[in-house]
C-alpha positions as a Python dict, from the first residue, in 0.01 Angstrom:
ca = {
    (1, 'X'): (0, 0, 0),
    (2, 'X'): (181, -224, -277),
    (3, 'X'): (21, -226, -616),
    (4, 'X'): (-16, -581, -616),
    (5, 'X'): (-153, -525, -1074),
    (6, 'X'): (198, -612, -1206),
    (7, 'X'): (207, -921, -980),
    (8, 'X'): (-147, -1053, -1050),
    (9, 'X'): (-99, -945, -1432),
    (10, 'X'): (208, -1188, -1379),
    (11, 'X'): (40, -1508, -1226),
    (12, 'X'): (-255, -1425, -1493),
    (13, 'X'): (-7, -1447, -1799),
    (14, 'X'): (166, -1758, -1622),
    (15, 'X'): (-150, -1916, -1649),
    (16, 'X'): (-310, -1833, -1971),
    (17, 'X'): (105, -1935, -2125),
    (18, 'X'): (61, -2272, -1909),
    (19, 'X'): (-276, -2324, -2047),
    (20, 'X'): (-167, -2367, -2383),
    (21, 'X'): (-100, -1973, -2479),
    (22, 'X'): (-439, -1867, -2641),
    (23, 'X'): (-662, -1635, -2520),
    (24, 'X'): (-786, -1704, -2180),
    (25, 'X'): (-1139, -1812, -2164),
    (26, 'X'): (-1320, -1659, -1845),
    (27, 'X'): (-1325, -1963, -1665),
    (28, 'X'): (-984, -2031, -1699),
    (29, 'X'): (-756, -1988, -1425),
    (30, 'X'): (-650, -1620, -1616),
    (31, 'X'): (-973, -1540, -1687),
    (32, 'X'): (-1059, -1593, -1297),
    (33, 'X'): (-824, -1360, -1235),
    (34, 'X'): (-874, -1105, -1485),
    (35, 'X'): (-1233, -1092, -1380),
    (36, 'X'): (-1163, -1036, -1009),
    (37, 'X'): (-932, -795, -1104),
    (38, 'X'): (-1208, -627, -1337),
    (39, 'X'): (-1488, -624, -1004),
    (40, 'X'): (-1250, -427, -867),
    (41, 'X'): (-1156, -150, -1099),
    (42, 'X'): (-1280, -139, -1434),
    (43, 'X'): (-1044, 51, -1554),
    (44, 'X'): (-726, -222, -1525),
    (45, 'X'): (-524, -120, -1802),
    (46, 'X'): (-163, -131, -1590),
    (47, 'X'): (-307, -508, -1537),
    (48, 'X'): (-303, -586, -1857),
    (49, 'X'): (1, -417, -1944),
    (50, 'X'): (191, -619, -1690),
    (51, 'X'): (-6, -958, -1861),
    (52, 'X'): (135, -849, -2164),
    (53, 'X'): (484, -740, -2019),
    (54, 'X'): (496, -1097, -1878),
    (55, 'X'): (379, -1290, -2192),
    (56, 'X'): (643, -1088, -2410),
    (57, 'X'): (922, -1208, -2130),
    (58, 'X'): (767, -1568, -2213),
    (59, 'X'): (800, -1487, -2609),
    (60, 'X'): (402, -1572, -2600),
    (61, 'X'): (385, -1284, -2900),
    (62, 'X'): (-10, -1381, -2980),
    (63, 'X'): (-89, -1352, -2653),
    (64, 'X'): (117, -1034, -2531),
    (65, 'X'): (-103, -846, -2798),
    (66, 'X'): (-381, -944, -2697),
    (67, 'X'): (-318, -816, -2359),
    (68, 'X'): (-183, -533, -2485),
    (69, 'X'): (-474, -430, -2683),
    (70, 'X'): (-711, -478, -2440),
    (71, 'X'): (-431, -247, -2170),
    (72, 'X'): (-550, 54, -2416),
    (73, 'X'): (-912, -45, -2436),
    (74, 'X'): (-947, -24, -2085),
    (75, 'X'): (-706, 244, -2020),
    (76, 'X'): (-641, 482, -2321),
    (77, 'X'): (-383, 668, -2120),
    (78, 'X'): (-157, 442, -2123),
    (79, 'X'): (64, 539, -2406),
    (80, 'X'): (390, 338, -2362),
    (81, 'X'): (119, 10, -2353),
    (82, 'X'): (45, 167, -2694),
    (83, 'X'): (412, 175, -2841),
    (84, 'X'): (432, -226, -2662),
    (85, 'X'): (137, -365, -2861),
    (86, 'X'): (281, -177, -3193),
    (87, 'X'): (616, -405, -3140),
    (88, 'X'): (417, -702, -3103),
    (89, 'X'): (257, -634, -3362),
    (90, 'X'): (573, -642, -3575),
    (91, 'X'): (743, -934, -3446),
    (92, 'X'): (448, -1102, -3572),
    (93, 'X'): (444, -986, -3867),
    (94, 'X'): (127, -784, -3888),
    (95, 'X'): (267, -460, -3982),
    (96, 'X'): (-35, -291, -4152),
    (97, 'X'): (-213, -354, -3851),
    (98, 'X'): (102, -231, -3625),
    (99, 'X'): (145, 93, -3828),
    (100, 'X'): (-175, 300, -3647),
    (101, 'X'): (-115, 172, -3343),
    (102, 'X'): (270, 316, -3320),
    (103, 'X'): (116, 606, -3529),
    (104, 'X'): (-81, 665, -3224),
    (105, 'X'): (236, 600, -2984),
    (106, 'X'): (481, 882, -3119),
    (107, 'X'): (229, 1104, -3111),
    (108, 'X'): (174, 1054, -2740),
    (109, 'X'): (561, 988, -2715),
    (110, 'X'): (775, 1208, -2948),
    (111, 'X'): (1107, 1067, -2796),
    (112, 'X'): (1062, 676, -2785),
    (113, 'X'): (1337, 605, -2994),
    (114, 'X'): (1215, 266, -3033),
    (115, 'X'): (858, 335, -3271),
    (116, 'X'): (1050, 624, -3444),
    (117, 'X'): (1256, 343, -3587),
    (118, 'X'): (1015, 133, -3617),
    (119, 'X'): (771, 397, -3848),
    (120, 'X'): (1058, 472, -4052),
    (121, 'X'): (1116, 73, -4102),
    (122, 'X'): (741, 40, -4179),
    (123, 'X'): (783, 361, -4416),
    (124, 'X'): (1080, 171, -4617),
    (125, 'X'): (901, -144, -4614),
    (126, 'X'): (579, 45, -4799),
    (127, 'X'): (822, 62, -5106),
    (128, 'X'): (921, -343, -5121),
    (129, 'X'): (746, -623, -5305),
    (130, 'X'): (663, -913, -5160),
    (131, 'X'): (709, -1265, -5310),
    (132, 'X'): (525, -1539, -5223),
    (133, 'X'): (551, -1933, -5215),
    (134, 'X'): (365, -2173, -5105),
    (135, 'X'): (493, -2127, -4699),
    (136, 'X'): (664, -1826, -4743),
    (137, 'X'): (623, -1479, -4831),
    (138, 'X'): (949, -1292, -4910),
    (139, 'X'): (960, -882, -4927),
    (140, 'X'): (1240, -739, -5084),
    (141, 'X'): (1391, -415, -5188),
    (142, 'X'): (1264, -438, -5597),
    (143, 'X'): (1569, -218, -5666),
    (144, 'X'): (1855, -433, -5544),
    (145, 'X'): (1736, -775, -5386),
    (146, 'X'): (1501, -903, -5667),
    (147, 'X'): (1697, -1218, -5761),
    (148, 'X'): (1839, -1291, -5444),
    (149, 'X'): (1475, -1288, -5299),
    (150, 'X'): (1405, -1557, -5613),
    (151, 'X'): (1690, -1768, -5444),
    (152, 'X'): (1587, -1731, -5106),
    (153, 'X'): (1245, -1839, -5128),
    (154, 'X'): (1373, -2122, -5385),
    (155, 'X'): (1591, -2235, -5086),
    (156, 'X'): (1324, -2196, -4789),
    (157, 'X'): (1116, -2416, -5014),
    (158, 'X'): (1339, -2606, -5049),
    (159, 'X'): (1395, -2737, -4666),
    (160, 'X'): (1067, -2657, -4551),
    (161, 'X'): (923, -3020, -4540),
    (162, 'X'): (1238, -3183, -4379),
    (163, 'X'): (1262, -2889, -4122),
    (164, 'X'): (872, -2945, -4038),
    (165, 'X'): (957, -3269, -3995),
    (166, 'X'): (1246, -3231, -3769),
    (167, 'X'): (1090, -2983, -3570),
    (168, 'X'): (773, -3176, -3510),
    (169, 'X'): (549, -2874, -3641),
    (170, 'X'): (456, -2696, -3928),
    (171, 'X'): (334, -2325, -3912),
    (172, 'X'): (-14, -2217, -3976),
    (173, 'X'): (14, -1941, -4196),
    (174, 'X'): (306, -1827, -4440),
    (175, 'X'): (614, -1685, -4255),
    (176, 'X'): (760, -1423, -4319),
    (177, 'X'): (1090, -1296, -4422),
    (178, 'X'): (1243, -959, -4498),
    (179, 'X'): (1599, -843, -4680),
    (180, 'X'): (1783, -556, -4579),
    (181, 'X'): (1982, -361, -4784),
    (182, 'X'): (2175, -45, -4742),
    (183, 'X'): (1892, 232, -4815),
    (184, 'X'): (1911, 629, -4698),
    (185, 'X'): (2236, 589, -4534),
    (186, 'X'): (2193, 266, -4345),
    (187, 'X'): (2278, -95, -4426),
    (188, 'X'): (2123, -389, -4445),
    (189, 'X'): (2187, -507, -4083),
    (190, 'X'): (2092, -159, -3922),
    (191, 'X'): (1780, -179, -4085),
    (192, 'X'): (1731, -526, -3981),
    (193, 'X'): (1824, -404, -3626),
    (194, 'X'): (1530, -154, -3682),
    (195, 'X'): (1346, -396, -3789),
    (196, 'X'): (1366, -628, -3509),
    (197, 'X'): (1409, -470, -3190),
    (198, 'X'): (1344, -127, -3312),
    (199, 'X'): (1721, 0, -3232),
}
């Protein structure tokens, strides 16, 4: 027969995006799904997977961990769901909480390329400093990029209100930003590479 998971993990992550992009409450039109799907096999980590495959496609980031985390929780096995969520997790900025999780994914998966980079990225990152603002908080290599992160954050500052302004929407927590620079025989914009897409 067809696995019909990645399809209803689609429609479900349609819906909860469509919804407004939180976390699906169980009588939402995802949640009706996700519990029908649940009756049937407890067990529906490839369902979730595919929610948070979808929601990543939709750059719903929030939401694509959360169905990635719960992927694991119902099916541990699922190792590349593992290295998915630990991504996520870093496009969000959350990278203490990210660094376990891919811990946990190159141990299962020795040759994803993709969390190698990433761990060493988090492993260069453990020797910045971060500066903070405000609305911002700025890490920088301490050995090269301390003034320019001083000028950086002085700028963001800077254009923050008349960006939230033109954009209609101001972010609920500090955002983040990172400078590259050339460290163990990379550059700056190979490390940002890393850093972003994890190649």
């Amino acid at each position: 027969g067809i696995d019909t998971k990645p399809l209803l993990g689609h429609l479900a992550a349609s819906y909860a995006v469509l919804d407004g992009g939180q976390t699906p409450a169980p009588d939402s039109r995802a949640g009706k799904i996700a519990a029908q799907v649940e009756a049937a096999n407890a067990h529906a980590g490839r369902f979730y997977e595919a929610c948070g495959d979808a929601c990543e496609l939709l750059r719903c980031y929030p939401l694509a961990a959360h169905y990635y985390a719960r992927a694991v929780e119902r099916l541990p096995q699922l190792t590349a769901a593992y290295g998915k969520w630990g991504m996520v997790l870093m496009r969000l900025g959350e990278e203490e909480q990210a660094r376990p999780i891919l811990k946990r994914a190159f141990e299962a998966d020795p040759f994803n390329l993709r969390v190698d980079n990433t761990l060493k990225v988090l492993e260069l990152l453990a020797g910045y400093e971060t500066l903070e603002t405000p609305h911002f908080r700025v890490r920088f290599d301490p050995r090269h990029d301390r003034l320019t992160a001083r000028l950086v954050a002085q700028r963001l500052e800077q254009v923050y209100s008349r960006l939230c302004k033109q954009f209609e929407y101001e972010p609920p927590d500090k955002s983040l930003f990172e400078l590259f620079s050339r460290s163990r025989g990379t550059d700056g914009h190979g490390w940002f590479s890393a850093r972003m897409v994890g190649l």
